[in-house]
C-alpha positions in Angstrom: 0.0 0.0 0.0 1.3 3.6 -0.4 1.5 6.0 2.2 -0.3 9.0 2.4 2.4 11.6 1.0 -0.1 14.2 2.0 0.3 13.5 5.9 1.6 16.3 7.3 4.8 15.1 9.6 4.4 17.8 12.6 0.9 19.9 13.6 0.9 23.4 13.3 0.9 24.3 16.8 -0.3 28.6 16.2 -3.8 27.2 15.1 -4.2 25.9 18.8 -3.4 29.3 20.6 -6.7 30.5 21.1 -8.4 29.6 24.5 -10.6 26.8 24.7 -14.2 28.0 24.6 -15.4 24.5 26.8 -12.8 25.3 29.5 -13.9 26.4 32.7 -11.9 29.7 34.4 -12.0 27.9 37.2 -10.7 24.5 36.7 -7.8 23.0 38.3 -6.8 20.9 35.9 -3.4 19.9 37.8 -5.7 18.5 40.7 -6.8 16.0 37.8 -3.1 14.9 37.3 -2.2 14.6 40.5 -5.9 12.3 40.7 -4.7 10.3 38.0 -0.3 9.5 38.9 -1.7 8.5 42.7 -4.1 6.2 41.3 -2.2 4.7 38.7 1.0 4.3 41.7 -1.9 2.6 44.0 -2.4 0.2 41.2 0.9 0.1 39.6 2.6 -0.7 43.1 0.4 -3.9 43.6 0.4 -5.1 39.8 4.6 -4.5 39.3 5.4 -6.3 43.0 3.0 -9.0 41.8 4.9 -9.4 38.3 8.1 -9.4 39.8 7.1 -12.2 42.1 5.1 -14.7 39.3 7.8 -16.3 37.7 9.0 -17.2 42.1 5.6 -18.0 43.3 3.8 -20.0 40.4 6.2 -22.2 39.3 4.3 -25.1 38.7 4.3 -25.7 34.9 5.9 -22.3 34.9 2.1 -21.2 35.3 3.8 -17.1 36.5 5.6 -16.9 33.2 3.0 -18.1 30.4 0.1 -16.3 31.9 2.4 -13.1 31.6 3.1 -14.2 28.0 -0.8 -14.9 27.7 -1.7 -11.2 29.3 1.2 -9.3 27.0 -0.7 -11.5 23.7 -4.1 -10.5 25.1 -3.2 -6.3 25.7 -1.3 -6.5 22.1 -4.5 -7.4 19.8 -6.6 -5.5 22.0 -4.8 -2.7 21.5 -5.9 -2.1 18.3 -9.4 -2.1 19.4 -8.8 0.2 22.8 -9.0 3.8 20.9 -12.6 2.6 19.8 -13.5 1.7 23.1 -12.0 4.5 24.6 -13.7 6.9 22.5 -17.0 5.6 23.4 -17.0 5.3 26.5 -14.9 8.5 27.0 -11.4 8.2 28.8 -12.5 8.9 32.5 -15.3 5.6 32.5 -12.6 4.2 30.2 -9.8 4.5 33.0 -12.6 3.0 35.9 -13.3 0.0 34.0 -9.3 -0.6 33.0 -8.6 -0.9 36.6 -10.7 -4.2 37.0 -8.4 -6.1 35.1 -5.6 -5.4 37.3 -7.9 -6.3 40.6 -9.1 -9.7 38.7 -5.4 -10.4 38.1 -4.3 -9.7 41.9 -7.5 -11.5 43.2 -6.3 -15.0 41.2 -3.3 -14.9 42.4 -5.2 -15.8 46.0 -5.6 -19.0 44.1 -3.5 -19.6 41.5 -4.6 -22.5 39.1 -4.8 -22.8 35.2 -8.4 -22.0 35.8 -8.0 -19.3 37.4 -4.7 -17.5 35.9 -5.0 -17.8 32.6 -8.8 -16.4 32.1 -7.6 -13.2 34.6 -4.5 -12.7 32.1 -6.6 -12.7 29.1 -9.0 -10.2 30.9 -6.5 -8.0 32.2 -4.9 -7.9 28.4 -8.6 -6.4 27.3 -8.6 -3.6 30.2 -4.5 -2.8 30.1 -4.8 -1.8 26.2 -7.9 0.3 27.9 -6.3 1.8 30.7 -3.2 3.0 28.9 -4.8 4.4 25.5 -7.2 6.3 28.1 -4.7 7.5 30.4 -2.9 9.2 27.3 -6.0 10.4 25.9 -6.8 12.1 29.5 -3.5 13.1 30.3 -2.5 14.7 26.7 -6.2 16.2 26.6 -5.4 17.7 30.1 -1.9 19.2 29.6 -4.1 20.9 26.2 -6.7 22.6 28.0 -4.2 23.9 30.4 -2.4 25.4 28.2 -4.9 27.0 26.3 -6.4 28.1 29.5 -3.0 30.2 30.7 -1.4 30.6 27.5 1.5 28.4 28.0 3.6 26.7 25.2 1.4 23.4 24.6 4.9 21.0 24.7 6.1 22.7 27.5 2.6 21.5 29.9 2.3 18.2 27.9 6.3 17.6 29.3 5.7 18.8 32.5 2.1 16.9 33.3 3.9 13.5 31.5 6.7 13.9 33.9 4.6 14.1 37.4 2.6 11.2 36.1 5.7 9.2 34.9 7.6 9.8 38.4 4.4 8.4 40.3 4.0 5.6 38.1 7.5 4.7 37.8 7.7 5.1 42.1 5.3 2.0 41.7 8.5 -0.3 41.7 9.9 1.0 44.8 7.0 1.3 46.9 5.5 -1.8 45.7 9.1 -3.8 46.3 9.2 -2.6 49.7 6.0 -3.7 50.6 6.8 -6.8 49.6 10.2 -7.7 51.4 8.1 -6.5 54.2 5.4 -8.8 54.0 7.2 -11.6 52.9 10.0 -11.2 55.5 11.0 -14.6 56.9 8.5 -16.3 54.8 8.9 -19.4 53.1 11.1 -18.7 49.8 8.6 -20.0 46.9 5.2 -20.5 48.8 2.5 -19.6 47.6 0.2 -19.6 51.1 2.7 -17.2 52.7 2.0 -14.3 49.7 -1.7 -14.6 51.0 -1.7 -11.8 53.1 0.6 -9.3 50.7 -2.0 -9.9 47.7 -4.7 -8.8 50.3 -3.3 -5.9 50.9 -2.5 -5.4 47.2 -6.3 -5.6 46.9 -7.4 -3.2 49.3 -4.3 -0.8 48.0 -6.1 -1.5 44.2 -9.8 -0.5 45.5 -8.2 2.5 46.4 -6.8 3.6 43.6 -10.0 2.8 41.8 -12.1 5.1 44.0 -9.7 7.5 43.3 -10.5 7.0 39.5 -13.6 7.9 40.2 -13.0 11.8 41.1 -11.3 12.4 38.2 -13.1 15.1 35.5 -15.0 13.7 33.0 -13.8 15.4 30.1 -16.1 13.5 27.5 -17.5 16.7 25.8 -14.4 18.1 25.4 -13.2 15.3 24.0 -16.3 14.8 22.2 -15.7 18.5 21.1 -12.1 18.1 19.8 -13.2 14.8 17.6 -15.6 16.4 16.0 -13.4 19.3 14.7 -10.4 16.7 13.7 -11.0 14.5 10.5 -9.2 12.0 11.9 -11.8 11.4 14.8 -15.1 9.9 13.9 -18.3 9.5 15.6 -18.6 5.6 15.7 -16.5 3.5 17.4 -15.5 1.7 14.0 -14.5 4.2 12.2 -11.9 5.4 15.4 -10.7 1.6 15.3 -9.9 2.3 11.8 -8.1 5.9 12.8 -5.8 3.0 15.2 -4.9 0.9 12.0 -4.7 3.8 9.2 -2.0 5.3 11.5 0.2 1.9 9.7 -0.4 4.0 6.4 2.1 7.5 8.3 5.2 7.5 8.1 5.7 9.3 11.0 4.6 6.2 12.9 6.4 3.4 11.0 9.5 5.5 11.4 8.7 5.7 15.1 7.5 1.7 15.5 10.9 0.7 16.2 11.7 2.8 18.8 8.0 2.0 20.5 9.1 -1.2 20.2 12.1 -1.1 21.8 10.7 0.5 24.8 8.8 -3.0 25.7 11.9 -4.8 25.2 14.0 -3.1 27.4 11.1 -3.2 29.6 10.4 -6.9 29.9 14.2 -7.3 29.6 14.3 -6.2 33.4 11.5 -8.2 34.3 12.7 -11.5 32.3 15.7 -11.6 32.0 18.3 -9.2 34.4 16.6 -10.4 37.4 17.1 -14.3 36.5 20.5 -14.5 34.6 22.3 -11.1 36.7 20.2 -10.7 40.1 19.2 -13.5 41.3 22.3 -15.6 41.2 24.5 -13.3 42.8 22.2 -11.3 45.2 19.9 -14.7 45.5 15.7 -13.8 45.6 16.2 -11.3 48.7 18.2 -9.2 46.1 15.3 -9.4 43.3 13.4 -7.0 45.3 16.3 -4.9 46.2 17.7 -4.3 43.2 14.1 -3.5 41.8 13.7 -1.1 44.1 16.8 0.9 42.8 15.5 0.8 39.5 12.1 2.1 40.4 14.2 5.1 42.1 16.0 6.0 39.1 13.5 5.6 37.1 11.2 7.9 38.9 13.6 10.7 39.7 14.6 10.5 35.8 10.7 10.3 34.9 10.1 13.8 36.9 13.7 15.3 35.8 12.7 14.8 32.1 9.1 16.1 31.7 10.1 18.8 33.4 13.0 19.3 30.9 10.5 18.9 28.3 9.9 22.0 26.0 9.0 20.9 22.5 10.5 18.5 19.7 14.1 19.8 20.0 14.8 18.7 23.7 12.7 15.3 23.6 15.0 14.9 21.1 18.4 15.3 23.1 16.9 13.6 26.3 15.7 10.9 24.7 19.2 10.3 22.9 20.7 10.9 26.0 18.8 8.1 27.7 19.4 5.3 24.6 22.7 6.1 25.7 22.5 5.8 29.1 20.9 2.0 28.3 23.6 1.2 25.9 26.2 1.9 28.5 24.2 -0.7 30.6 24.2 -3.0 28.0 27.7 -3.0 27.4 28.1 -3.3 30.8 26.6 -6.8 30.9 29.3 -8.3 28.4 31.3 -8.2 31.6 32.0 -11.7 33.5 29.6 -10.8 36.1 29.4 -14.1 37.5 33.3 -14.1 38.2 33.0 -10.3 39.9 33.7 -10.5 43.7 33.6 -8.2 46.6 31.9 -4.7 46.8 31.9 -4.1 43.3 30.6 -7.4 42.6 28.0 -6.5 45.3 27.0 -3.4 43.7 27.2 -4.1 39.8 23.7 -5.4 39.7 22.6 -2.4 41.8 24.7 0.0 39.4 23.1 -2.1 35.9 19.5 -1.7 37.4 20.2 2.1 37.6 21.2 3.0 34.4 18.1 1.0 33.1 15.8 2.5 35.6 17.3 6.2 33.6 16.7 4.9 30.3 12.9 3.7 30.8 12.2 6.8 32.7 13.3 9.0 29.7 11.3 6.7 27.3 8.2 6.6 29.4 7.9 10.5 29.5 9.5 11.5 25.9 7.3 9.0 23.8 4.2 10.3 25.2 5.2 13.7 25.1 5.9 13.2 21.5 3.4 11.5 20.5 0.9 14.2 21.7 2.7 16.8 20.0 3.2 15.1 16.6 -0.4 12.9 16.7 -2.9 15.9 17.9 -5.5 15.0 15.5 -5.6 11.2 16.5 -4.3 10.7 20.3 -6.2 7.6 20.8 -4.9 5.8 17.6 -1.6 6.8 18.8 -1.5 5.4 21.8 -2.9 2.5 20.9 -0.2 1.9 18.0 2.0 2.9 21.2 1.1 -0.1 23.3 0.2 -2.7 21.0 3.9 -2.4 20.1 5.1 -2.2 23.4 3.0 -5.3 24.3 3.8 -7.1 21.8 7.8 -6.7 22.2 7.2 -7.1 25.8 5.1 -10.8 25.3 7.6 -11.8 22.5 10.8 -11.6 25.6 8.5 -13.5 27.9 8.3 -16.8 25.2 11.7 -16.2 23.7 13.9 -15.2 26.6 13.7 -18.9 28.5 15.0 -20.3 25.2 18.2 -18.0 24.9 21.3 -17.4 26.8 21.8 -14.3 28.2 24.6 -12.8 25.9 22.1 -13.5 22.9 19.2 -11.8 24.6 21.9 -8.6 25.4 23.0 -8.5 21.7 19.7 -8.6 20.3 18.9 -5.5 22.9 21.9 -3.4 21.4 20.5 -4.6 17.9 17.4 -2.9 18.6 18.6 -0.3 19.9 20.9 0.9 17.4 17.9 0.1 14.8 15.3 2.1 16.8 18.1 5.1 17.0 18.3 5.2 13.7 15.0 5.3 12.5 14.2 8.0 15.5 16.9 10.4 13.7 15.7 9.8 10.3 11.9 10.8 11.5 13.7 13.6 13.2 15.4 14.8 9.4 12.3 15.0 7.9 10.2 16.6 10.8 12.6 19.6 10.8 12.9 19.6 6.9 8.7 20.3 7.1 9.4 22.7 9.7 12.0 24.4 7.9 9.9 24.7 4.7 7.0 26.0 6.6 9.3 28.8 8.1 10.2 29.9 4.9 
């Protein structure tokens, strides 16, 4: 098929300058960020302790690591789907009902069985692809209004709400980890009956953050308003599951596919790999937690430290360079005998390795939303959605493959993907300022 050469690469921003006429004077639309990062950390915290702990807990059959295979398969082809959804049921109902997935998976972990896990996993890949496509909806439709509301440069608030909302989330794995080595102190290492209690409180931790959902804004006619103006919104839910897959037909987004990729990769890379060939046999399963820990630090401090950095097109650009570079460092690192290391530094290399990825996911977390709701105005939803079928689908792809692969093959394939990702990101980046250029001129 050919692509649309009439697609403009980057929106003109000066058309969006005028205040929105659906805004309220009075609104607080920062209350509705801070609303959304605390529950998604409430949820988050409970979820990312509990997928850290599946591949430990369920090992019968290695039931933990296919249902995470299953749940990354499930959110991938829902994904497509999500934007429609979404747009029907608007982003604030669609961020409620996302959140019942992640209570369903939590809840069958009380028993785990085939009968039980596999069904929640399947569910919870339905409401993730939900969840996330709404929460950049909301979030990117937020950081708008603001702007138009005070006159503030539009990438500037979009930077700035992204990077509250990625340092709470990205908190999620050192909150959630400490809970855990808390609960589970002294437990039995491997039982199932002695996580009992933890998932409980996971739970109650979940209903939380659900309520919380609840008070956020419902900013369906707004949302409603901007669709209707955009000819790349439509009014059925169809025809905004076919804004999702004519997004395939930009070259803006195939040019940004492998770098969305890549972002699941290095994701589940952590989960599925560092933890099992690096942490585990040299910190042993108290460390797992640990070392998690460290990496939820970094990556929330760099989450915050880069939206706040975050101006417009030219510095996503250098940050999010600079954190590929940051995770290529890490990589590198990783070609080193770590198995034959001894004494402090061998103490601290996994804590050092799980820092420098903690940098580089928090500076891909913030920038690719951040650019995506700068260069995809017209069709946030389909964005998104192209965002995390990719990332899910990377992510599900590690979880099958990485048991079947030694460690230095599953490192080389990470700098392989890197350096393609790179690559295409820059070549995008060419012909976004050669449009901006012309325009200029």
């Amino acid at each position: 098929m050919a692509m649309n050469e009439e697609t403009p690469l980057v929106v003109d921003v000066d058309s969006r300058t005028q205040a929105s006429p659906f805004a309220p004077v009075n609104h607080n639309y920062k209350r509705d960020i801070h609303i959304l990062s605390w529950a998604f950390l409430l949820i988050f915290l409970a979820y990312g302790a509990a997928q850290n702990l599946e591949s430990t807990i369920n090992t019968d059959g290695n039931l933990g690591t296919i249902s995470l295979g299953i749940l990354y398969l499930s959110f991938t082809f829902f994904s497509m789907i999500a934007s429609a959804v979404v747009g029907t049921l608007g982003s604030r109902n669609a961020l409620v009902l996302g959140t019942t997935g992640y209570w369903l998976f939590i809840a069958a972990n009380l028993k785990p069985t085939w009968y039980t896990m596999i069904p929640a996993s399947l569910y919870l890949g339905f409401t993730a692809s939900i969840i996330w496509v709404a929460e950049g909806t909301y979030l990117t439709s937020t950081a708008r209004s603001h702007a138009k509301l005070h006159d503030l440069p539009e990438g500037t608030v979009i930077g700035k709400f992204n990077g509250e909302f990625w340092f709470m989330f990205a908190s999620h794995q050192f909150v959630g980890n400490l809970i855990t080595v808390a609960l589970l102190r002294g437990g039995k290492e491997g039982s199932v009956s002695g996580t009992t209690p933890l998932f409980v409180v996971f739970l109650c931790l979940m209903t939380i953050g659900t309520v919380l959902m609840c008070f956020l804004r419902d900013r369906s006619s707004e949302e409603k308003e901007e669709k209707d103006s955009c000819a790349s919104f439509c009014s059925s839910a169809m025809s905004l599951s076919k804004a999702a897959v004519a997004l395939l037909l930009d070259k803006r987004i195939l040019l940004l596919i492998p770098l969305l990729a890549y972002s699941g990769f290095q994701q589940a890379f952590v989960w599925a790999a560092f933890t099992k060939y690096v942490v585990q046999p040299k910190l042993g399963e108290p460390g797992v937690g640990g070392t998690m820990a460290v990496y939820g630090i970094f990556d929330a401090a760099c989450s915050l430290a880069a939206g706040r950095l975050t101006s417009g097109l030219s510095t996503i650009t250098k940050i999010v360079l600079g954190g590929i570079c940051i995770q290529a460092i890490a990589f590198l690192l990783l070609f080193v005998k770590y198995s034959t290391l001894s004494g402090a530094f061998g103490f601290l290399y996994p804590f050092l390795i799980a820092g420098l990825l903690g940098i580089g996911d928090g500076v891909l977390n913030t920038q690719i939303s951040a650019f995506l709701g700068i260069l995809f105005e017209n069709n946030l939803g389909g964005a998104f959605a192209q965002f995390k079928f990719w990332q899910s689908l990377s992510i599900a792809i590690i979880y099958f493959v990485s048991p079947h692969m030694a460690f230095h093959l599953i490192v080389t394939f990470m700098i392989a993907m890197l350096c393609i990702s790179v690559s295409a990101f820059l070549f995008l980046l060419l012909k976004v300022d050669r449009v901006v250029s012309e325009s200029s001129s």
